[in-house]
BAFI-3210 file (N, C-alpha, C; in Angstrom, 3 decimals, decimal comma, padded with zeros to 6 digits):
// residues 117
n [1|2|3|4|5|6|7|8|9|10|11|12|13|14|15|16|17|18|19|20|21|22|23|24|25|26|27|28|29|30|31|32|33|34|35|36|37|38|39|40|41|42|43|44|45|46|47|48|49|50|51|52|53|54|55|56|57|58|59|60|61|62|63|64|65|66|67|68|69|70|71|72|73|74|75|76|77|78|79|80|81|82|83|84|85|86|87|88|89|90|91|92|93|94|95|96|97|98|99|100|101|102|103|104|105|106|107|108|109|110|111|112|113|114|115|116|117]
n.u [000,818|001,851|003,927|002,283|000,740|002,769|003,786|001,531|000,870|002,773|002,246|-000,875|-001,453|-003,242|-005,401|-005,335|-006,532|-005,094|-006,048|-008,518|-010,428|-014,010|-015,023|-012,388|-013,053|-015,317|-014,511|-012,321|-012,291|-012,708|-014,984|-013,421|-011,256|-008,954|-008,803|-006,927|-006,682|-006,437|-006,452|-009,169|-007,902|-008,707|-011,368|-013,691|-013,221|-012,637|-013,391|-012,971|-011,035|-008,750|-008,536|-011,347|-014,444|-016,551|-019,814|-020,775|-018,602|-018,826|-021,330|-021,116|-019,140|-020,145|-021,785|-019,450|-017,501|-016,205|-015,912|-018,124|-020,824|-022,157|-024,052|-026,827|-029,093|-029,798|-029,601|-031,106|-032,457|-030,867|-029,266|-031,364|-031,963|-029,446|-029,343|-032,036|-030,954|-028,608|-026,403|-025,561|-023,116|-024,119|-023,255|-020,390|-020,681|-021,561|-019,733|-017,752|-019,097|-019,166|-016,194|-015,597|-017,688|-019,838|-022,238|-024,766|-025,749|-025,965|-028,165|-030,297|-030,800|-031,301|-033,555|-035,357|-035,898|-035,960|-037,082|-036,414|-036,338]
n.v [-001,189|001,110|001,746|001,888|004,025|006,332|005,375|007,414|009,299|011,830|011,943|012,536|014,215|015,240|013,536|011,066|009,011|007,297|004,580|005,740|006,881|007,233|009,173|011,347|010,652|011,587|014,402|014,946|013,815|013,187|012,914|012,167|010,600|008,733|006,040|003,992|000,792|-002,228|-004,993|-008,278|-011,375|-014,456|-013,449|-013,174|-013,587|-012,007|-014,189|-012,629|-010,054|-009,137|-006,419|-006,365|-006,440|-008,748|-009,132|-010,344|-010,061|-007,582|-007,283|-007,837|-006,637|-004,509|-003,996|-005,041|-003,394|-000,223|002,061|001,891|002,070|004,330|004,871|003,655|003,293|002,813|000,365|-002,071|-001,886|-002,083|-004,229|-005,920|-005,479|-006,522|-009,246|-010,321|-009,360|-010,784|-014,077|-014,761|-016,290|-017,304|-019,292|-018,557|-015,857|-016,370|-017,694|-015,754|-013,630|-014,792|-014,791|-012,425|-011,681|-011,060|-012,495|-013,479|-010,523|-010,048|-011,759|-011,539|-008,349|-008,897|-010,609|-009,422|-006,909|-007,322|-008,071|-010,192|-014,177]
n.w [000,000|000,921|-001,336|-003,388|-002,912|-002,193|-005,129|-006,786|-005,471|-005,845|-008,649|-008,934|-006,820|-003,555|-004,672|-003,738|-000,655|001,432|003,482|004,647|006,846|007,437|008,123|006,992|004,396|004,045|004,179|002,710|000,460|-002,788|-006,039|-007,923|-006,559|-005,453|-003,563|-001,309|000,204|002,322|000,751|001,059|001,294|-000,750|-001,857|-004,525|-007,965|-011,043|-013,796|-016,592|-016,970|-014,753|-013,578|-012,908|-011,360|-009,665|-009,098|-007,008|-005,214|-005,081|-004,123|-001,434|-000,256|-000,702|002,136|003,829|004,003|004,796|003,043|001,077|002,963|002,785|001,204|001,779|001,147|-001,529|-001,638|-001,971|-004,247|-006,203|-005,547|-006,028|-008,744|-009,508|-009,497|-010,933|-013,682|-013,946|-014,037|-010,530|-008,595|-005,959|-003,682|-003,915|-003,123|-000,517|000,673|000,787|002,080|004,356|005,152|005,515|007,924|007,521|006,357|008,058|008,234|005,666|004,350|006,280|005,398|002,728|003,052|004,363|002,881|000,462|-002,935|-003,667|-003,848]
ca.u [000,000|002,990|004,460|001,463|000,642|004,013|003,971|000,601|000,833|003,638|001,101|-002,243|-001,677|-004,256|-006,699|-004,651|-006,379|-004,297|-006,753|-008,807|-011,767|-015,574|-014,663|-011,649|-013,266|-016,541|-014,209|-011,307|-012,314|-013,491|-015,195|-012,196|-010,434|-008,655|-008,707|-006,017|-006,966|-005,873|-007,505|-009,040|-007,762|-010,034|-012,214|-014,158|-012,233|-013,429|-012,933|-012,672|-009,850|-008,222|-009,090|-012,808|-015,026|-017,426|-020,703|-020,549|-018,212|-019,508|-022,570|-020,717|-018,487|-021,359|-021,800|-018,223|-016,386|-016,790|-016,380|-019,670|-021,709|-022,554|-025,264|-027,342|-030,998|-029,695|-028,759|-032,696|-032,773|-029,571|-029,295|-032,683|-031,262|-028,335|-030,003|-032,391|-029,900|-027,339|-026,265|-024,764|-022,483|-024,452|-022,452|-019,171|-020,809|-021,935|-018,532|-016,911|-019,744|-018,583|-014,710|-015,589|-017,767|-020,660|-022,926|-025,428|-026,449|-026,095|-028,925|-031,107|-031,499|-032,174|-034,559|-036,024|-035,467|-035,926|-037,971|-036,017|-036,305]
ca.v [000,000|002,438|001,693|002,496|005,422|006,783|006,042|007,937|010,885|012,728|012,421|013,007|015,384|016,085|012,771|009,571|008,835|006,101|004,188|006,468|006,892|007,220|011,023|011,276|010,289|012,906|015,659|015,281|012,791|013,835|012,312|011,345|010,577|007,547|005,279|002,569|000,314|-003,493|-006,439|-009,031|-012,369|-015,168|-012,825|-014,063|-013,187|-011,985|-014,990|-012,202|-009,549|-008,713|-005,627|-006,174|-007,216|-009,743|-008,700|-010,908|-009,246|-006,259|-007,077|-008,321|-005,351|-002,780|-004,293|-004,851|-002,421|001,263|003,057|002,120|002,173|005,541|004,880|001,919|003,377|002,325|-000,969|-002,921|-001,647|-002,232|-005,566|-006,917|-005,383|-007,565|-010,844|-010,373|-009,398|-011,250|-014,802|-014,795|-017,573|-016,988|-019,724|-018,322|-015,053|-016,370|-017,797|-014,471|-012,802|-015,663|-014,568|-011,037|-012,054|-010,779|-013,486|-013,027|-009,696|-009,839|-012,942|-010,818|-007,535|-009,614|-011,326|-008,221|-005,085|-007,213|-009,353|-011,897|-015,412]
ca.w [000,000|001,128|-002,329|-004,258|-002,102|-002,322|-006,462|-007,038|-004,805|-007,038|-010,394|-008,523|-005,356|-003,258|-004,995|-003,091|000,268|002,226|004,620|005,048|008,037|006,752|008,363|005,959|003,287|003,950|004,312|002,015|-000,863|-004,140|-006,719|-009,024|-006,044|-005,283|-001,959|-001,149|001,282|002,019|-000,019|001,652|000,319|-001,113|-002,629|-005,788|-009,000|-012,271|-014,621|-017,427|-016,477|-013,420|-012,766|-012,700|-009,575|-009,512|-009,039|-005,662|-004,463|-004,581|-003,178|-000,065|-000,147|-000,456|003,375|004,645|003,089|005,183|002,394|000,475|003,276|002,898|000,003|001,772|000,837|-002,876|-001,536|-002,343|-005,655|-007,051|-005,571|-006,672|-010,177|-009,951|-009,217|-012,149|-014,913|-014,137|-012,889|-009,833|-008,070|-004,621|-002,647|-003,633|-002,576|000,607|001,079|000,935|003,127|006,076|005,478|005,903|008,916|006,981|006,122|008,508|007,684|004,213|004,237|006,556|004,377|001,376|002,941|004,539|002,503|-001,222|-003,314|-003,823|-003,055]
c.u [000,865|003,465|003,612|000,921|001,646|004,020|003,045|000,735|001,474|002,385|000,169|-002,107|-002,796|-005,842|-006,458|-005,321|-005,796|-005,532|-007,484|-010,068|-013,145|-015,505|-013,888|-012,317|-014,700|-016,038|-013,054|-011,912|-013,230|-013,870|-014,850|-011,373|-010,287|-008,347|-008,094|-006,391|-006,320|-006,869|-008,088|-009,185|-008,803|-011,518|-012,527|-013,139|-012,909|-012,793|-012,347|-011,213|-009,762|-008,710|-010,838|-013,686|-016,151|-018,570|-021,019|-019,995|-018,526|-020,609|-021,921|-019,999|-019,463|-021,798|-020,435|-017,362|-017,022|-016,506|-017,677|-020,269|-022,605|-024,035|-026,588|-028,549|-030,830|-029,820|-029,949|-032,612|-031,629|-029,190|-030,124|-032,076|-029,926|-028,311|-030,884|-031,616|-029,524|-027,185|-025,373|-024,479|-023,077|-023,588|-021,396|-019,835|-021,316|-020,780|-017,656|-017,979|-019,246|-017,409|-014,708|-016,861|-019,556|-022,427|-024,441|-026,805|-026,842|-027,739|-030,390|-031,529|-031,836|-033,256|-035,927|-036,378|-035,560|-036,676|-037,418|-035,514|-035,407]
c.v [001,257|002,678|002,727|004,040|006,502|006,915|006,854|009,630|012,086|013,054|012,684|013,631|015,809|014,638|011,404|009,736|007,381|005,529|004,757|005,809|007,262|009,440|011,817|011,635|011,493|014,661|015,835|014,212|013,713|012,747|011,524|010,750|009,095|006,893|004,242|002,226|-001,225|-004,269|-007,224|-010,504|-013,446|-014,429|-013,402|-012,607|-012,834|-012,852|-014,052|-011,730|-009,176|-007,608|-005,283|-006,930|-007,410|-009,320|-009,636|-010,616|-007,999|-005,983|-007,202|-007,223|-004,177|-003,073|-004,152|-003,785|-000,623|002,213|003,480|002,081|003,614|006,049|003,530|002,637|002,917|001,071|-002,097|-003,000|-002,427|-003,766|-006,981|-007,140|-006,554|-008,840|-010,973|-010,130|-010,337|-012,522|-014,671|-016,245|-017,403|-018,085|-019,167|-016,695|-015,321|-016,690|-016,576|-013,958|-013,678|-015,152|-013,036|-010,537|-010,734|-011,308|-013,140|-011,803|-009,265|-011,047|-012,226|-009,576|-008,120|-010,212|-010,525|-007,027|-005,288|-008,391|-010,679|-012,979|-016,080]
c.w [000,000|-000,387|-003,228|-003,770|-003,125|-004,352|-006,808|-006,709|-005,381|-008,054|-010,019|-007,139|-005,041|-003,721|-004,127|-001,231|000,961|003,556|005,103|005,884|007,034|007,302|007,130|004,845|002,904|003,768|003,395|000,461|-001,714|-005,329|-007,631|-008,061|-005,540|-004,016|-002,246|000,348|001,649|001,281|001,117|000,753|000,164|-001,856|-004,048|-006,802|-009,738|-013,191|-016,502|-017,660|-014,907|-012,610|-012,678|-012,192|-010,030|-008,965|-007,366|-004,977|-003,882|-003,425|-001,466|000,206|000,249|001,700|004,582|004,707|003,587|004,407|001,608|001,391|003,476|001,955|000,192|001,766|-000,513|-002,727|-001,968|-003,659|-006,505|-006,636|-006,431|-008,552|-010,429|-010,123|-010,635|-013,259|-014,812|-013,075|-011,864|-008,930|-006,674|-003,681|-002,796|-002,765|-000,838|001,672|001,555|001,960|004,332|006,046|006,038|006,926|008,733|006,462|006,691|008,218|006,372|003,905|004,551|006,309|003,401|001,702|003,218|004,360|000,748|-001,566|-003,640|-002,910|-002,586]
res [x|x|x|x|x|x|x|x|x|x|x|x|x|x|x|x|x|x|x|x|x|x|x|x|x|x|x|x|x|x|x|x|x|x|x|x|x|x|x|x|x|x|x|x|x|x|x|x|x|x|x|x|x|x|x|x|x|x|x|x|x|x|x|x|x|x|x|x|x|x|x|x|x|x|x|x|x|x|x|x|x|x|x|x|x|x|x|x|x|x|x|x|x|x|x|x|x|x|x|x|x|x|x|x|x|x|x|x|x|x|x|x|x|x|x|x|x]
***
Protein backbone atom coordinates (compact mmCIF):
# COMPACT_ATOMS: atom_id res chain seq x y z
CA UNK A 1 0.00 0.00 0.00
CA UNK A 2 2.99 2.44 1.13
CA UNK A 3 4.46 1.69 -2.33
CA UNK A 4 1.46 2.50 -4.26
CA UNK A 5 0.64 5.42 -2.10
CA UNK A 6 4.01 6.78 -2.32
CA UNK A 7 3.97 6.04 -6.46
CA UNK A 8 0.60 7.94 -7.04
CA UNK A 9 0.83 10.89 -4.80
CA UNK A 10 3.64 12.73 -7.04
CA UNK A 11 1.10 12.42 -10.39
CA UNK A 12 -2.24 13.01 -8.52
CA UNK A 13 -1.68 15.38 -5.36
CA UNK A 14 -4.26 16.08 -3.26
CA UNK A 15 -6.70 12.77 -5.00
CA UNK A 16 -4.65 9.57 -3.09
CA UNK A 17 -6.38 8.83 0.27
CA UNK A 18 -4.30 6.10 2.23
CA UNK A 19 -6.75 4.19 4.62
CA UNK A 20 -8.81 6.47 5.05
CA UNK A 21 -11.77 6.89 8.04
CA UNK A 22 -15.57 7.22 6.75
CA UNK A 23 -14.66 11.02 8.36
CA UNK A 24 -11.65 11.28 5.96
CA UNK A 25 -13.27 10.29 3.29
CA UNK A 26 -16.54 12.91 3.95
CA UNK A 27 -14.21 15.66 4.31
CA UNK A 28 -11.31 15.28 2.02
CA UNK A 29 -12.31 12.79 -0.86
CA UNK A 30 -13.49 13.84 -4.14
CA UNK A 31 -15.19 12.31 -6.72
CA UNK A 32 -12.20 11.35 -9.02
CA UNK A 33 -10.43 10.58 -6.04
CA UNK A 34 -8.65 7.55 -5.28
CA UNK A 35 -8.71 5.28 -1.96
CA UNK A 36 -6.02 2.57 -1.15
CA UNK A 37 -6.97 0.31 1.28
CA UNK A 38 -5.87 -3.49 2.02
CA UNK A 39 -7.50 -6.44 -0.02
CA UNK A 40 -9.04 -9.03 1.65
CA UNK A 41 -7.76 -12.37 0.32
CA UNK A 42 -10.03 -15.17 -1.11
CA UNK A 43 -12.21 -12.83 -2.63
CA UNK A 44 -14.16 -14.06 -5.79
CA UNK A 45 -12.23 -13.19 -9.00
CA UNK A 46 -13.43 -11.99 -12.27
CA UNK A 47 -12.93 -14.99 -14.62
CA UNK A 48 -12.67 -12.20 -17.43
CA UNK A 49 -9.85 -9.55 -16.48
CA UNK A 50 -8.22 -8.71 -13.42
CA UNK A 51 -9.09 -5.63 -12.77
CA UNK A 52 -12.81 -6.17 -12.70
CA UNK A 53 -15.03 -7.22 -9.57
CA UNK A 54 -17.43 -9.74 -9.51
CA UNK A 55 -20.70 -8.70 -9.04
CA UNK A 56 -20.55 -10.91 -5.66
CA UNK A 57 -18.21 -9.25 -4.46
CA UNK A 58 -19.51 -6.26 -4.58
CA UNK A 59 -22.57 -7.08 -3.18
CA UNK A 60 -20.72 -8.32 -0.06
CA UNK A 61 -18.49 -5.35 -0.15
CA UNK A 62 -21.36 -2.78 -0.46
CA UNK A 63 -21.80 -4.29 3.38
CA UNK A 64 -18.22 -4.85 4.65
CA UNK A 65 -16.39 -2.42 3.09
CA UNK A 66 -16.79 1.26 5.18
CA UNK A 67 -16.38 3.06 2.39
CA UNK A 68 -19.67 2.12 0.48
CA UNK A 69 -21.71 2.17 3.28
CA UNK A 70 -22.55 5.54 2.90
CA UNK A 71 -25.26 4.88 0.00
CA UNK A 72 -27.34 1.92 1.77
CA UNK A 73 -31.00 3.38 0.84
CA UNK A 74 -29.69 2.32 -2.88
CA UNK A 75 -28.76 -0.97 -1.54
CA UNK A 76 -32.70 -2.92 -2.34
CA UNK A 77 -32.77 -1.65 -5.65
CA UNK A 78 -29.57 -2.23 -7.05
CA UNK A 79 -29.30 -5.57 -5.57
CA UNK A 80 -32.68 -6.92 -6.67
CA UNK A 81 -31.26 -5.38 -10.18
CA UNK A 82 -28.33 -7.56 -9.95
CA UNK A 83 -30.00 -10.84 -9.22
CA UNK A 84 -32.39 -10.37 -12.15
CA UNK A 85 -29.90 -9.40 -14.91
CA UNK A 86 -27.34 -11.25 -14.14
CA UNK A 87 -26.26 -14.80 -12.89
CA UNK A 88 -24.76 -14.80 -9.83
CA UNK A 89 -22.48 -17.57 -8.07
CA UNK A 90 -24.45 -16.99 -4.62
CA UNK A 91 -22.45 -19.72 -2.65
CA UNK A 92 -19.17 -18.32 -3.63
CA UNK A 93 -20.81 -15.05 -2.58
CA UNK A 94 -21.93 -16.37 0.61
CA UNK A 95 -18.53 -17.80 1.08
CA UNK A 96 -16.91 -14.47 0.94
CA UNK A 97 -19.74 -12.80 3.13
CA UNK A 98 -18.58 -15.66 6.08
CA UNK A 99 -14.71 -14.57 5.48
CA UNK A 100 -15.59 -11.04 5.90
CA UNK A 101 -17.77 -12.05 8.92
CA UNK A 102 -20.66 -10.78 6.98
CA UNK A 103 -22.93 -13.49 6.12
CA UNK A 104 -25.43 -13.03 8.51
CA UNK A 105 -26.45 -9.70 7.68
CA UNK A 106 -26.09 -9.84 4.21
CA UNK A 107 -28.92 -12.94 4.24
CA UNK A 108 -31.11 -10.82 6.56
CA UNK A 109 -31.50 -7.53 4.38
CA UNK A 110 -32.17 -9.61 1.38
CA UNK A 111 -34.56 -11.33 2.94
CA UNK A 112 -36.02 -8.22 4.54
CA UNK A 113 -35.47 -5.09 2.50
CA UNK A 114 -35.93 -7.21 -1.22
CA UNK A 115 -37.97 -9.35 -3.31
CA UNK A 116 -36.02 -11.90 -3.82
CA UNK A 117 -36.31 -15.41 -3.06
Amino acid sequence: MDFVFSSLIDEMPGKILLEPSIKKITQYGTDDGILIDRLVTEAPKSDEESYKVPLEKLIVDMFANKYLKLFKGDYPIAIETMFNKYYLNQTGMLRYARRRNKEEELVKFIKDNTKIN
